[in-house]
C-alpha positions as CSV (number, residue, x, y, z in Angstrom):
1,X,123.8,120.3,128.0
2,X,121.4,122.8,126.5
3,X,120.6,120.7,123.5
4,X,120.0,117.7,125.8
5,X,117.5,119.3,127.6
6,X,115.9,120.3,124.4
7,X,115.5,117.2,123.1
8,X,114.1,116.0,126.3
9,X,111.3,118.5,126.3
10,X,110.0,117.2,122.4
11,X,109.8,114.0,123.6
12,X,106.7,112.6,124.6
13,X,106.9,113.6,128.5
14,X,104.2,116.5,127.7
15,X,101.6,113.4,127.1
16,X,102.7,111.7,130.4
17,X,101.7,112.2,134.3
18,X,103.8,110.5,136.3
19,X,102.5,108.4,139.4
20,X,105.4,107.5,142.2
21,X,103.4,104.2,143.6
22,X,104.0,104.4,148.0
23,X,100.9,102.9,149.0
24,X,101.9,100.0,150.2
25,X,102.2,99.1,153.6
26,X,106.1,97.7,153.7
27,X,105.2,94.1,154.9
28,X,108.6,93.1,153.6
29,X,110.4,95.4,155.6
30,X,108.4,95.1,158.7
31,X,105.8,97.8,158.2
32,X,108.2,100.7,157.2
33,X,107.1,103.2,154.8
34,X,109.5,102.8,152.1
35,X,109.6,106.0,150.8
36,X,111.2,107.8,153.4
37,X,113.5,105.3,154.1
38,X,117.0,106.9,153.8
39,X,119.5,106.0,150.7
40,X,122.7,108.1,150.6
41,X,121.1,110.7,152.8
42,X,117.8,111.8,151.2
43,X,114.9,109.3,152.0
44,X,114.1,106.9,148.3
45,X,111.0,109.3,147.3
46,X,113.3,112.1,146.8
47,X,115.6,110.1,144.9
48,X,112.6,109.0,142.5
49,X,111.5,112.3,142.2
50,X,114.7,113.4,140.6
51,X,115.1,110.6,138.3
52,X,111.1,111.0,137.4
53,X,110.6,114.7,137.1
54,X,112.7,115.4,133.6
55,X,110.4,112.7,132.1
56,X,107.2,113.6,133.0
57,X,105.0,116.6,132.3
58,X,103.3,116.1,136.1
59,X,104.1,114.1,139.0
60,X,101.5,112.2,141.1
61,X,102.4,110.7,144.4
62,X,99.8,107.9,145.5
63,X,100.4,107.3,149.4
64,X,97.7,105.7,152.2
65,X,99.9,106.9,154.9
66,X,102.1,109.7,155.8
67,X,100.2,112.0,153.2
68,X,101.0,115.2,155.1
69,X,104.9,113.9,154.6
70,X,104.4,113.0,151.1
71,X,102.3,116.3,150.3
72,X,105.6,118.3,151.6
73,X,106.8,117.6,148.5
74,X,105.5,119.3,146.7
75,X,103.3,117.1,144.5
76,X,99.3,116.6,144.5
77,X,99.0,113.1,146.6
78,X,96.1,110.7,146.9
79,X,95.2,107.6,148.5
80,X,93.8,104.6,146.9
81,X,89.9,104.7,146.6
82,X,90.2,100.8,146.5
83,X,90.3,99.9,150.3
84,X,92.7,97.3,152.2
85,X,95.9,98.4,150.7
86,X,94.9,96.7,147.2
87,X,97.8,96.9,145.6
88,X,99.9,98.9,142.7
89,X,96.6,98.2,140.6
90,X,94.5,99.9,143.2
91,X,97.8,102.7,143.3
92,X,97.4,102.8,138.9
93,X,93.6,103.1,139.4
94,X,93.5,106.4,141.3
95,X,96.3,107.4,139.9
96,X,94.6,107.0,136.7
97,X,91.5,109.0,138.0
98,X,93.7,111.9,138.9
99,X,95.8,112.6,136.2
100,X,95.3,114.8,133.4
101,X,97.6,113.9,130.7
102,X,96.7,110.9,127.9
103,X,98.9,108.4,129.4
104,X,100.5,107.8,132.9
105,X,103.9,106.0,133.9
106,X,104.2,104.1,136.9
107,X,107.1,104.1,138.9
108,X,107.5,102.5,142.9
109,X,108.7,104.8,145.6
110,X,111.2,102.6,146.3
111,X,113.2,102.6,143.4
112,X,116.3,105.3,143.0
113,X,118.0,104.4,140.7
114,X,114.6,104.3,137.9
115,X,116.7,104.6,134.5
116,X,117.3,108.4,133.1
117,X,115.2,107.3,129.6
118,X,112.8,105.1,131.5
119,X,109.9,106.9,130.0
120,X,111.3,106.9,126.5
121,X,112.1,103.4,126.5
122,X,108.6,102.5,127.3
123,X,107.2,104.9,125.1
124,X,109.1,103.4,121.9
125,X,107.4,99.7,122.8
126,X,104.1,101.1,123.2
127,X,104.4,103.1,119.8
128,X,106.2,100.0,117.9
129,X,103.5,97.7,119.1
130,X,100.5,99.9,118.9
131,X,99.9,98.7,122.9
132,X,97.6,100.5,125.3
133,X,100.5,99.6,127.6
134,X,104.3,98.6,127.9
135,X,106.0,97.0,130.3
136,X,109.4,97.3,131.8
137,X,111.8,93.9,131.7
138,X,114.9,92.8,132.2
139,X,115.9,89.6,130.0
140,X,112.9,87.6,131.2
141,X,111.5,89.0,134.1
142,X,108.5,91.3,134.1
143,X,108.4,94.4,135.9
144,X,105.1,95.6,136.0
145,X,105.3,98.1,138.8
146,X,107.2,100.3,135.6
147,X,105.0,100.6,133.5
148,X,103.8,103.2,130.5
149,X,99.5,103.2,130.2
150,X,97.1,104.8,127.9
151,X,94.4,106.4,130.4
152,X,91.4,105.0,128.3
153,X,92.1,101.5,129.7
154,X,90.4,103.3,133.0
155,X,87.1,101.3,132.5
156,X,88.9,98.0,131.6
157,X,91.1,98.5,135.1
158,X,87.9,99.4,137.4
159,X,86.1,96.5,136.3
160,X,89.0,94.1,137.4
161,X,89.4,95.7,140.3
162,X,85.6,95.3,141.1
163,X,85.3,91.8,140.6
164,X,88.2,91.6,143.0
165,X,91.3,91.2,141.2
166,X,94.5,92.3,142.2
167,X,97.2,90.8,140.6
168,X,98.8,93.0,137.6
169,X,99.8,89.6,135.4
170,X,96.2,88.9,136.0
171,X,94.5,92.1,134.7
């Protein structure tokens, strides 16, 4: 177990800040903040916490409601600085603005089960392809809510976001 932990700390989690995405406003499920909705008795956030923190250097939780809930925590929280609940790309943006390692991983709040060597994973495909981001995917399908991005795409993201865009394909 030792030597497992070891090999996780000389990874590249020491480059990484970690951003749990719970800004949304839960339109799906009627307006319910779906962090603190309960799985297996802890509310989903806790769940990603656990699964995120061994990956990750830091830990970021963007949130435009219950902040005082989410600060609890014990991780720095933020809201979007992009108004009208924008979107993950509005939640990667601040996120982005607030971090201090070189790149940032974006995880949702809604997702407890987030694989053990999610960060590793998307590290390798940014490394192999010399990308300034990766990607999660499963066969086909896209998952860009998971994703691993270099923090000097900033200016690139704040643009998009200024001429209005929204959509993470799009950007």
């Amino acid at each position: 177990r030792r030597a497992l932990h070891r090999r996780a700390m000389t990874g590249p989690r020491t480059a990484i800040t970690g951003i749990v995405l719970a800004g949304g406003q839960g339109r799906r499920m009627g307006g319910v903040d779906k962090g603190w909705v309960e799985l297996a008795g802890a509310p989903m956030i806790v769940h990603v916490l656990r699964r995120l923190a061994p990956q990750v250097e830091e830990i970021l939780i963007n949130a435009n409601q219950n902040l005082e809930r989410y600060e609890a925590l014990g991780h720095a929280v933020f809201a979007d600085t992009v108004g009208g609940f924008a979107g993950p790309l509005a939640g990667l943006h601040a996120g982005m603005t607030h971090a201090t390692r070189e790149m940032v991983v974006t995880v949702p709040c809604d997702s407890p089960f987030l694989p053990a060597d999610l960060v590793d994973r998307l590290h390798a495909g940014l490394v192999a392809k010399r990308a300034q981001l990766a990607v999660a995917k499963t066969f086909d399908q896209p998952h860009p809510v998971f994703a691993l991005v270099r923090r000097d795409v900033l200016p690139s993201l704040a643009a998009f976001l200024e001429r209005g865009g929204r959509k993470i394909d799009a950007w």
